[in-house]
C-alpha positions in Angstrom: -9.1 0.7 -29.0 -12.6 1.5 -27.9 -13.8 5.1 -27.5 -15.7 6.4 -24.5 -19.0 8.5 -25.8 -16.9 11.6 -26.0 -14.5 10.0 -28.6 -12.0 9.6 -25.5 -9.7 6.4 -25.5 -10.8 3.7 -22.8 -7.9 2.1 -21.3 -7.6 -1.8 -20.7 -10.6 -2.1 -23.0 -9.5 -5.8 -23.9 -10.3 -6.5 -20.0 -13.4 -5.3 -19.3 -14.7 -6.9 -15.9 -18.3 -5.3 -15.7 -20.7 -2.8 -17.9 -23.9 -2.7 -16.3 -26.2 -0.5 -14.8 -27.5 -2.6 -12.1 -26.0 -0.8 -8.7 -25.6 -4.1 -6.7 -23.6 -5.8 -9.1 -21.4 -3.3 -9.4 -20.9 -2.7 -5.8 -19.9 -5.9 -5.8 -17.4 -6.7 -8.5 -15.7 -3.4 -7.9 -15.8 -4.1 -4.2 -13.9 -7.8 -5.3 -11.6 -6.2 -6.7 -10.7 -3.0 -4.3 -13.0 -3.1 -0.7 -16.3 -3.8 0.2 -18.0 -0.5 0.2 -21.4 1.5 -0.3 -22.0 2.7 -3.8 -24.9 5.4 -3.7 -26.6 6.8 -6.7 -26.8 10.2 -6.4 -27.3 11.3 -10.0 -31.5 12.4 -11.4 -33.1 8.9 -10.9 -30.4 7.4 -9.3 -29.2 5.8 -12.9 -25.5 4.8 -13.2 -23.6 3.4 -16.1 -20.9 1.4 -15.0 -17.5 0.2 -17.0 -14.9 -1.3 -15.0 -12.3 -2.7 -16.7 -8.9 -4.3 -14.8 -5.6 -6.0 -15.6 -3.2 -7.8 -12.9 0.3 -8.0 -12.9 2.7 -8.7 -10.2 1.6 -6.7 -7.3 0.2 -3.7 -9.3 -3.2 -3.5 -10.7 -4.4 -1.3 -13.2 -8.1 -0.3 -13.7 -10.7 1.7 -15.4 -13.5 2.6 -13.7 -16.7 5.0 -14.9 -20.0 5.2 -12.7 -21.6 7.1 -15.6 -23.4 9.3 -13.4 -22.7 11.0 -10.2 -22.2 8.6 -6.8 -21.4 8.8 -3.7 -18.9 6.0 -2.1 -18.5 4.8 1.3 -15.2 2.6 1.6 -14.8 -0.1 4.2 -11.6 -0.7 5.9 -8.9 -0.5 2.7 -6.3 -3.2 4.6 -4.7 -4.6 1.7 -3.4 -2.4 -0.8 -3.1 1.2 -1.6 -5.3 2.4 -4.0 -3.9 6.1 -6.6 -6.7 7.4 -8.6 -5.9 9.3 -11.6 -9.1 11.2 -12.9 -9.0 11.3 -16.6 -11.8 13.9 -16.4 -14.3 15.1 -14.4 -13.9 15.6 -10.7 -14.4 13.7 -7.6 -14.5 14.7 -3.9 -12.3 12.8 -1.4 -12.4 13.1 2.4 -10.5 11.2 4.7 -10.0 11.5 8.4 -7.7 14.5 8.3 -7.7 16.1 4.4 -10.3 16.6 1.8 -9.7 17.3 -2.0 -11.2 17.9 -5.0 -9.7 15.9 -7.8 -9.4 16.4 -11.1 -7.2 15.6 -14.3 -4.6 17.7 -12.7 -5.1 16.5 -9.2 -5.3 13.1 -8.1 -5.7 11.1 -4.6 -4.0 8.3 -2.9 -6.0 6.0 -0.6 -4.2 3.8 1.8 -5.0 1.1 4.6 -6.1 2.4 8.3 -7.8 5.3 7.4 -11.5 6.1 6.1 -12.6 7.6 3.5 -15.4 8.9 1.6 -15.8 9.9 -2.0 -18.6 11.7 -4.5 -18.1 11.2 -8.2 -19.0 13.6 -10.1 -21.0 12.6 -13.5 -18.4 12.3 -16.2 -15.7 11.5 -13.8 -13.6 8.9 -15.4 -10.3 7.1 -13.5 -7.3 5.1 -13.9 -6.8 3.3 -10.8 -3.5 2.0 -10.1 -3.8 -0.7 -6.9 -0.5 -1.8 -5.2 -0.7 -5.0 -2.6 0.4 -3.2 0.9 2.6 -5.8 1.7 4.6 -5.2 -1.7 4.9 -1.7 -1.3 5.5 -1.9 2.9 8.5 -4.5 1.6 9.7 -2.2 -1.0 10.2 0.5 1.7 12.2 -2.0 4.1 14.8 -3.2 1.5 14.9 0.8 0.0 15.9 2.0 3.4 17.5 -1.3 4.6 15.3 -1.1 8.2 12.1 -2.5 9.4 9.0 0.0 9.0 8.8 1.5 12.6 5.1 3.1 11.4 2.6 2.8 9.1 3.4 3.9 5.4 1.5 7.3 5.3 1.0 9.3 1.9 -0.8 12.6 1.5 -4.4 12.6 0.6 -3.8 14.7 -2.9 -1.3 14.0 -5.7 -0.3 16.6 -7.8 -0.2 15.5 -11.3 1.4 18.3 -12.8 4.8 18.2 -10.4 7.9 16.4 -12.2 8.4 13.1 -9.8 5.1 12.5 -10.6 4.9 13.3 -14.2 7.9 10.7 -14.4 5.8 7.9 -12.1 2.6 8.5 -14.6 5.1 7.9 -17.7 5.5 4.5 -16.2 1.6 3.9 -15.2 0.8 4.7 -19.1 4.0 2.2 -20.4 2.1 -0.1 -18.2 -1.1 0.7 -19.6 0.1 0.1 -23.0 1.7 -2.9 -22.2 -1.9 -4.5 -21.4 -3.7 -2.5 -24.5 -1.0 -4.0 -26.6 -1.0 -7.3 -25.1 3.1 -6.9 -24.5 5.4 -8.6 -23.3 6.5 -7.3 -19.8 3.2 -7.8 -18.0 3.6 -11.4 -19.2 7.7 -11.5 -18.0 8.3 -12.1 -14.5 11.8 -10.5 -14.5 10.5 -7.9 -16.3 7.2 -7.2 -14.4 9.4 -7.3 -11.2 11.9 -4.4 -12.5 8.6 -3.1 -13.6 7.1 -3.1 -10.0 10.0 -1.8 -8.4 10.5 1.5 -10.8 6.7 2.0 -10.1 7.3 1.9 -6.3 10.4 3.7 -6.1 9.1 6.8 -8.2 6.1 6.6 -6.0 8.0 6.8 -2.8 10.4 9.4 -4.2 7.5 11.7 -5.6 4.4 11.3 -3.6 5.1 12.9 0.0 4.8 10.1 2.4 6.0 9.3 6.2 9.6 7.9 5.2 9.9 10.6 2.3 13.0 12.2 4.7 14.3 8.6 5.2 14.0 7.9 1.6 15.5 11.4 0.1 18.2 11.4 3.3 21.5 9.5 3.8 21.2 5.8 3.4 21.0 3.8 7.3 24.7 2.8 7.1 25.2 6.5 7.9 23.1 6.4 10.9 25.4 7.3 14.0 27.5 4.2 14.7 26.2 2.9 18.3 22.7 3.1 16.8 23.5 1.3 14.1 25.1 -1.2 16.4 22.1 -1.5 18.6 19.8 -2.4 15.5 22.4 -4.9 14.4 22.1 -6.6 18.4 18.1 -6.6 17.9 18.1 -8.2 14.6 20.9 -10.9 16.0 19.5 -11.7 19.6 15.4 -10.8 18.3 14.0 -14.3 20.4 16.0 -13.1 23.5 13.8 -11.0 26.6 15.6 -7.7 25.9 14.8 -4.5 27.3 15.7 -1.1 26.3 17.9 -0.7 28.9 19.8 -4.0 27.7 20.5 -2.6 24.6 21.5 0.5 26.1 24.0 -0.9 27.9 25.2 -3.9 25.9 26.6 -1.3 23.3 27.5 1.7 25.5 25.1 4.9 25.6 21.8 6.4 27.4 18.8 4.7 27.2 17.6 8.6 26.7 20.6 9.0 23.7 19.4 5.4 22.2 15.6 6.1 22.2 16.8 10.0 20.6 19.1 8.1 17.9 16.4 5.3 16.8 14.3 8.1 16.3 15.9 10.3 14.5 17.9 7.1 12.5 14.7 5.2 12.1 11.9 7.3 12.9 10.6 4.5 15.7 11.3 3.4 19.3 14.2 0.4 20.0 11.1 -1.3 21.3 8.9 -1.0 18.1 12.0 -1.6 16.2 12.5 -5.0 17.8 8.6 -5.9 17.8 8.5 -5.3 13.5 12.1 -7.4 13.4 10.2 -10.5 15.7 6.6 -10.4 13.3 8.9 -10.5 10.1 10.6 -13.3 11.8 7.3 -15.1 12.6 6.5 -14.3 9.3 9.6 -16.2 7.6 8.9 -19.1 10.2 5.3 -19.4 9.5 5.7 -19.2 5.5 8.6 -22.3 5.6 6.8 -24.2 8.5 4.3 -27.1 7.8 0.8 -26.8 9.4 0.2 -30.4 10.6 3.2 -29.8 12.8 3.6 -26.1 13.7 1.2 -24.5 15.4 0.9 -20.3 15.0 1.1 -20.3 19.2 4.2 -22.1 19.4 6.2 -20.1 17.0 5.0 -16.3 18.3 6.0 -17.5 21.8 9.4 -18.6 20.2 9.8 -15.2 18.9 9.1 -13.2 22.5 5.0 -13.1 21.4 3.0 -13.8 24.9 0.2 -12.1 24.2 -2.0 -14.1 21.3 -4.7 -11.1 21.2 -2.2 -8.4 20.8 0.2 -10.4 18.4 -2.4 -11.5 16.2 -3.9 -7.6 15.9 0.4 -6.5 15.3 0.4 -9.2 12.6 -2.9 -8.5 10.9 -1.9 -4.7 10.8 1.6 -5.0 9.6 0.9 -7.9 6.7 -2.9 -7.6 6.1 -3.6 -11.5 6.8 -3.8 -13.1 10.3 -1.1 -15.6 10.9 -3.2 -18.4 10.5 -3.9 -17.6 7.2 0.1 -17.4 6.7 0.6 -20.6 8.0 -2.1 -22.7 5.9 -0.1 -21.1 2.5 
């Protein structure tokens, strides 16, 4: 295996995907690979160093990545895929819209989709990036809790590296890892990649405090109260239909107060936003199996309650990170 300068191993260093020190070039195959963003030298002369190396497998990505000299890094919108840096050393600033930390081989940082960011390597700062598609992850989350997502997957800005869920989830990053050095076998394995991917995403979920960590660590749905549960079970069964809240309400007996209290407390979502995620992934399944010459996008949102174009297409985009057009044409 290759050394970095201070006789420090450098993962993936079969699958290196850039060394240079030209800043464009680099701005551009790591933005290929993560976001588009602005990659400032901040560093004495403004010289950088780059090695980015990267491996694929399934939905997870793993990646290297050394500016080799301080920068500062201005994300654009991250709408595909959550991105966990683990700092091997050095440290890096990270702000989003409502945290900031400093990370370092102890501390590292989860960026997600929807939110902005802005980061400042410091020189010497080395990372493992791990990259998960959104919609894997987003998936993960509906079959783990056996409900549609009523909100956007949130995690905390800083991961702590040294707590025990996450000691566990980095024991299977570095498997991973050495899977790729080693050029083994379950990167290669498609039933093994996918048992893989899903102990990756379930120790994530578990460890890293997110917005369905209660969900996740509480009773399974099943044990929601039993008229909720009911009412979920009408939405997914009458989905195309014109319901209302107050339909629902009274097709299986309580409040329209008690049913918006128990989908929020069961589900952590309205009955209305509950019923809007159950109609996209319905589009969704409809668009994937339909055949472009003869379906058209329009005709299958209306069929599934969607009157709105502008407004469905912005739902869509939001909740699968692809427009539906661009579902359609798969």
């Amino acid at each position: 295996m290759k050394v970095h300068s201070g006789q420090q191993p450098v993962p993936l260093a079969g699958f290196e995907v850039v060394h240079s020190r030209d800043v464009d070039q680099a701005q551009a195959v790591v933005g290929s690979a993560f976001c588009s963003h602005k990659l400032i030298p901040v560093s004495a002369g403004g010289q950088i160093d780059v090695r980015f190396h990267g491996a694929q497998a399934s939905s997870i990505g793993l990646y290297y990545l050394d500016y080799g000299g301080e920068v500062r890094i201005v994300p654009d919108d991250l709408s595909d895929c959550y991105l966990v840096q683990i700092p091997l050393e050095g440290a890096a600033e990270i702000r989003s819209r409502s945290a900031e930390v400093i990370s370092s081989p102890t501390l590292g940082s989860v960026l997600e989709p929807d939110n902005r960011f802005e980061m400042r390597w410091a020189t010497g700062n080395r990372q493992l990036i791990v990259r998960i598609d959104r919609s894997a992850i987003e998936r993960h989350v509906h079959q783990t809790l056996g409900q549609p997502l009523g909100r956007r997957l949130h995690f905390e800005l800083g991961m702590d590296l040294t707590d025990r869920g996450i000691r566990s989830w980095r024991s299977l990053v570095d498997l991973l890892r050495r899977e790729f050095d080693a050029d083994g076998s379950i990167p290669a394995e498609p039933l093994a990649m996918r048992e893989m991917e899903r102990l990756l995403l379930s120790q994530l979920l578990l460890a890293q405090p997110n917005s369905y960590s209660t969900a996740i660590h509480g009773p399974p749905v099943h044990d929601a109260p039993r008229l909720v549960r009911r009412a979920a079970d009408l939405i997914e069964a009458h989905a195309a239909e014109p319901l209302t809240v107050e339909d629902i309400a009274e097709a299986v007996g309580i409040s329209v107060r008690a049913l918006q209290d128990g989908f929020r407390k069961a589900f952590g979502t309205t009955p209305m936003n509950f019923l809007r995620e159950v109609r996209l992934r319905k589009v969704r399944a409809e668009l994937i199996a339909a055949d472009p010459k003869s379906v058209t996008v329009t005709d299958v949102a209306i069929r599934w309650g969607f009157l709105h174009a502008g407004r469905f297409s912005v739902h869509y985009r939001e909740r699968f990170a692809e427009s539906p057009s661009q579902t359609l044409r798969r």
